[in-house]
C-alpha positions in Angstrom: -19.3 22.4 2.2 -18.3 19.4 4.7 -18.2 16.9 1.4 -17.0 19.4 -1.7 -13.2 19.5 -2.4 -12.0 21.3 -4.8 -8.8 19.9 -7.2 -5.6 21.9 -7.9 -3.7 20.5 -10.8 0.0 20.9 -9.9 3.2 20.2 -12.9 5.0 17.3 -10.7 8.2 18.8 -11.7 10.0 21.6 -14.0 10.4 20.7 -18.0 7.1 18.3 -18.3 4.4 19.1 -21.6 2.1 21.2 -19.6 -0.2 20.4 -22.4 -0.4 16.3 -20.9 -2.5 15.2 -18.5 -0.6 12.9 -17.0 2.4 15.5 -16.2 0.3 16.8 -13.1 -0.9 16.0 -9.7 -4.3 16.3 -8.6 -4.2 18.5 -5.0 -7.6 17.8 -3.2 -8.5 20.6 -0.9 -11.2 20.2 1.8 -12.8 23.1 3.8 -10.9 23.8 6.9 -14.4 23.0 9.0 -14.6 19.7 7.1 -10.6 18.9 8.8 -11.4 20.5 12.0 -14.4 17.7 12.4 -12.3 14.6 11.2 -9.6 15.7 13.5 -12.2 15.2 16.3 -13.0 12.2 15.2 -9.5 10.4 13.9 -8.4 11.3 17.9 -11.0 9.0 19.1 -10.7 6.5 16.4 -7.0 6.2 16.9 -7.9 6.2 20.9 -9.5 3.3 20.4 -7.9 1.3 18.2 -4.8 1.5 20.3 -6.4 0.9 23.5 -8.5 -2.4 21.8 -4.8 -3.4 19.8 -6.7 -3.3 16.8 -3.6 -1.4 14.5 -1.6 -3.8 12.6 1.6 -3.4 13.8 3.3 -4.1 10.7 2.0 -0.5 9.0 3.9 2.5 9.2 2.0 4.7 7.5 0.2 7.6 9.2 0.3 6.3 13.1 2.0 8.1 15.6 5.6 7.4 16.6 5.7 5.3 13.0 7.6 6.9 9.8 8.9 5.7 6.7 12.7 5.2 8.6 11.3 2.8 11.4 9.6 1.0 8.4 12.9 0.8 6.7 14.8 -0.1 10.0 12.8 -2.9 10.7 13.2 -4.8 7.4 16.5 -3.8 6.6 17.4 -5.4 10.0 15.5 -8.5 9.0 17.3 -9.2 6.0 20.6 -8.2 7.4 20.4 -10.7 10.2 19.2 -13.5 7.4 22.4 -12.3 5.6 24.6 -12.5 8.7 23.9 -16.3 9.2 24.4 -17.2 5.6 21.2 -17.1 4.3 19.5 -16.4 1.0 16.8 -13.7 1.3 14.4 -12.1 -0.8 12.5 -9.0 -0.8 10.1 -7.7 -3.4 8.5 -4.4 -3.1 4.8 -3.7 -4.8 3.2 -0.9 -5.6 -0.3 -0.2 -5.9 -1.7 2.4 -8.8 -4.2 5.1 -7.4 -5.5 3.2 -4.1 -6.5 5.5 -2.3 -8.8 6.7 -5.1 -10.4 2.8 -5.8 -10.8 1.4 -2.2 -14.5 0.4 -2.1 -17.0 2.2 0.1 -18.9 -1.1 1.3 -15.8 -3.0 1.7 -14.6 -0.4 3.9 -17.8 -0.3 5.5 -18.0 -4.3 6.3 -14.4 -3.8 7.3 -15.2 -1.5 9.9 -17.9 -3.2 11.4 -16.8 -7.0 11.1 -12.7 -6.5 11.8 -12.3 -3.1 14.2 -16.0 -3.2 16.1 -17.6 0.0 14.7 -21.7 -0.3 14.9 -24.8 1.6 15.1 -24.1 5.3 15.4 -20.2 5.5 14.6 -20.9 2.9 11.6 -24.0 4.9 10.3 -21.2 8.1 10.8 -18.8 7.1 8.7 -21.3 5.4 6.2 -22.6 9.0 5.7 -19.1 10.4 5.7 -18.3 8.2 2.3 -21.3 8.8 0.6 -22.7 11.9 -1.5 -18.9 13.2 -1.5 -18.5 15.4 -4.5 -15.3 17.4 -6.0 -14.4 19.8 -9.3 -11.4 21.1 -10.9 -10.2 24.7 -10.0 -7.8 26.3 -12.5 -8.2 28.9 -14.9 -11.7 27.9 -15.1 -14.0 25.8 -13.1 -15.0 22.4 -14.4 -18.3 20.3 -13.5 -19.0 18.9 -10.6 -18.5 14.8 -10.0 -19.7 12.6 -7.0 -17.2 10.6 -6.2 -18.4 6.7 -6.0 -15.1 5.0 -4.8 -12.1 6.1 -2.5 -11.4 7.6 0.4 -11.2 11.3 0.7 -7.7 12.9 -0.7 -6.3 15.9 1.7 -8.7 14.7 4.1 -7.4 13.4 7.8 -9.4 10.3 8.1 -8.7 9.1 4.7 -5.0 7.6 5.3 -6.6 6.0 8.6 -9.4 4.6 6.8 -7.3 3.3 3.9 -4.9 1.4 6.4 -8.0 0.0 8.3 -9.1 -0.9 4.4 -5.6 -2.9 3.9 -5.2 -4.7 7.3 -6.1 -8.3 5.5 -3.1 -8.2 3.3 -0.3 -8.4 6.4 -2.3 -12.3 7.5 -2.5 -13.4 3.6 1.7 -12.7 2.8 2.0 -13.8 6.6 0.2 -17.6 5.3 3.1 -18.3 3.1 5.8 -18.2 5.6 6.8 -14.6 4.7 7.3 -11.7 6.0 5.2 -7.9 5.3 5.6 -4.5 6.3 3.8 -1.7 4.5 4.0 1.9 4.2 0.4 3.5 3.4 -0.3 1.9 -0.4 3.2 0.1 -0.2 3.6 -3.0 0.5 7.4 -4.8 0.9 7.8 -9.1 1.3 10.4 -10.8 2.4 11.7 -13.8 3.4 14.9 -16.0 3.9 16.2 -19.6 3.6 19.0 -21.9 3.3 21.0 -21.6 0.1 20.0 -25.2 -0.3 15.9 -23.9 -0.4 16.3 -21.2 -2.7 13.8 -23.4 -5.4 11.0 -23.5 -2.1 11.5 -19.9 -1.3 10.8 -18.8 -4.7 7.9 -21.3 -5.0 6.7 -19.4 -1.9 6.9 -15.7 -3.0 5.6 -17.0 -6.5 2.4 -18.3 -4.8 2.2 -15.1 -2.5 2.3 -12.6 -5.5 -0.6 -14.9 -7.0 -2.7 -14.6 -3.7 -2.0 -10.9 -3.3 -2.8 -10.1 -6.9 -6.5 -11.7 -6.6 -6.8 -10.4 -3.2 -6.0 -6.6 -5.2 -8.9 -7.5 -7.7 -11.1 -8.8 -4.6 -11.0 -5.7 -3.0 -11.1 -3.4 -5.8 -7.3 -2.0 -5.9 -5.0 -2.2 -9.0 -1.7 -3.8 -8.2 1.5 -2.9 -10.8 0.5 -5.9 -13.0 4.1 -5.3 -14.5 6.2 -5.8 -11.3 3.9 -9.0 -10.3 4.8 -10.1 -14.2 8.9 -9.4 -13.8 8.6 -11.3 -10.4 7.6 -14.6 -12.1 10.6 -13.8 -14.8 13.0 -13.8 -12.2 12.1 -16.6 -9.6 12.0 -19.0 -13.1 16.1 -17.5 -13.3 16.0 -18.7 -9.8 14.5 -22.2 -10.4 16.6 -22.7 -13.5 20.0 -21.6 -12.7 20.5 -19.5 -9.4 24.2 -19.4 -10.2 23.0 -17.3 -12.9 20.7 -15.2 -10.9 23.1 -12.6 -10.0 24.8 -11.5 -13.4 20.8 -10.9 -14.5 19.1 -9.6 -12.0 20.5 -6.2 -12.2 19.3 -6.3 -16.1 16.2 -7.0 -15.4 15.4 -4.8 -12.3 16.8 -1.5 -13.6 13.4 -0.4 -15.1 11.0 -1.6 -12.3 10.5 -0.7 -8.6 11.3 -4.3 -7.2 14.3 -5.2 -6.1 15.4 -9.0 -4.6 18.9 -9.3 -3.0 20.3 -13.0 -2.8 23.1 -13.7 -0.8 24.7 -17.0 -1.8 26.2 -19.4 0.7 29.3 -18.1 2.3 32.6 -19.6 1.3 
């Protein structure tokens, strides 16, 4: 009962084929004992993460007095000021494709023990809270039972903890090439700034980063939007070719995608 959800397939929205799979969303539903115990237990683990400083501070997602505006505040301010003293900045956002469904038990696990201190009983706890988890469909029948093998548990309470706890590595990699992170659950915005004059190094920068964060992904069994990691190469070659031309094609080639890279040339 404590490890059984049971999945409600919604239509995202109004006018999709019902008859395709991929025009609904999966609603996991846990028992309501199952969220009264993880409430117990994500107040104590949030308890002591603050009091040890062990939250990365630049996540938003799911921690108290933390939304998606303070996460937009903070690096909409960051650019803005590199804008105000004449700088070029850049700022790609990346998406990850079902993490919360992929995010490795034992990776967690060794995260949780090496990184934030969690041993003997607690660790055994939580090791026995990822395991022999199990869920089915609930529609106009019933389909078979699964186990689930991977991810942390959707509509559950700990889940969005653990899956933040699961990321914390990512904020120090971006942060070794001189640029800047701040992520929202499974999304993950970089940025950085420079003089119009190190436009080239900049995008030699974020062109390394995206390589380091896509094997980093692949390390730690997520799946990063291959496609956006694919359009920002496209466009930091504009960069490194002609950046005059930068402008008049960026807007081409960014409608489609969910990145978006503002450069602010030097003012006149």
């Amino acid at each position: 009962m404590f490890k059984e959800a049971f999945i409600t397939p919604i239509v995202k929205k109004a006018g999709l084929d019902a008859t395709d799979v991929s025009s609904y969303r999966p609603i996991s539903n846990l028992s309501v004992l199952s969220k009264l115990l993880e409430r117990l237990v994500a107040r104590q683990l949030m308890q002591y993460l603050s009091y040890a400083d062990l939250l990365p501070s630049l996540q938003s997602g799911f921690r108290p007095g933390h939304s998606t505006e303070t996460a937009i505040l903070r690096v909409l301010s960051d650019i803005l000021q590199a804008v105000d003293r004449g700088d070029s900045a850049a700022l790609i956002l990346l998406y990850l494709s079902a993490a919360f469904d992929t995010a490795d038990h034992s990776i967690l696990l060794q995260h949780l023990q090496t990184t934030f201190g969690v041993h003997d009983a607690t660790h055994r706890w939580f090791h026995s809270y990822l395991s022999s988890r199990y869920q089915y469909v609930r529609s106009v029948i019933r389909s078979s039972v699964i186990e689930l093998i991977c991810g942390v548990p959707q509509g559950s309470v700990l889940g969005p903890i653990l899956f933040v706890l699961y990321t914390v590595d990512l904020v120090q990699l971006i942060e070794t090439f001189g640029l800047s992170p701040h992520l929202y659950a499974d999304d993950t915005q970089v940025y950085g700034s420079c003089a119009p004059t190190a436009v080239v190094l900049l995008a030699s920068q974020i062109s390394e980063c995206m390589d380091a964060v896509a094997a980093w992904t692949k390390l730690n069994r997520l799946q990063l939007n291959l496609g956006i990691v694919e359009l920002c190469a496209k466009i930091l070659q504009i960069m490194r070719n002609d950046f005059k031309d930068y402008a008049r094609t960026f807007c081409q080639l960014c409608a489609p995608f969910s990145i978006q890279i503002s450069i602010n040339q030097e003012r006149k």
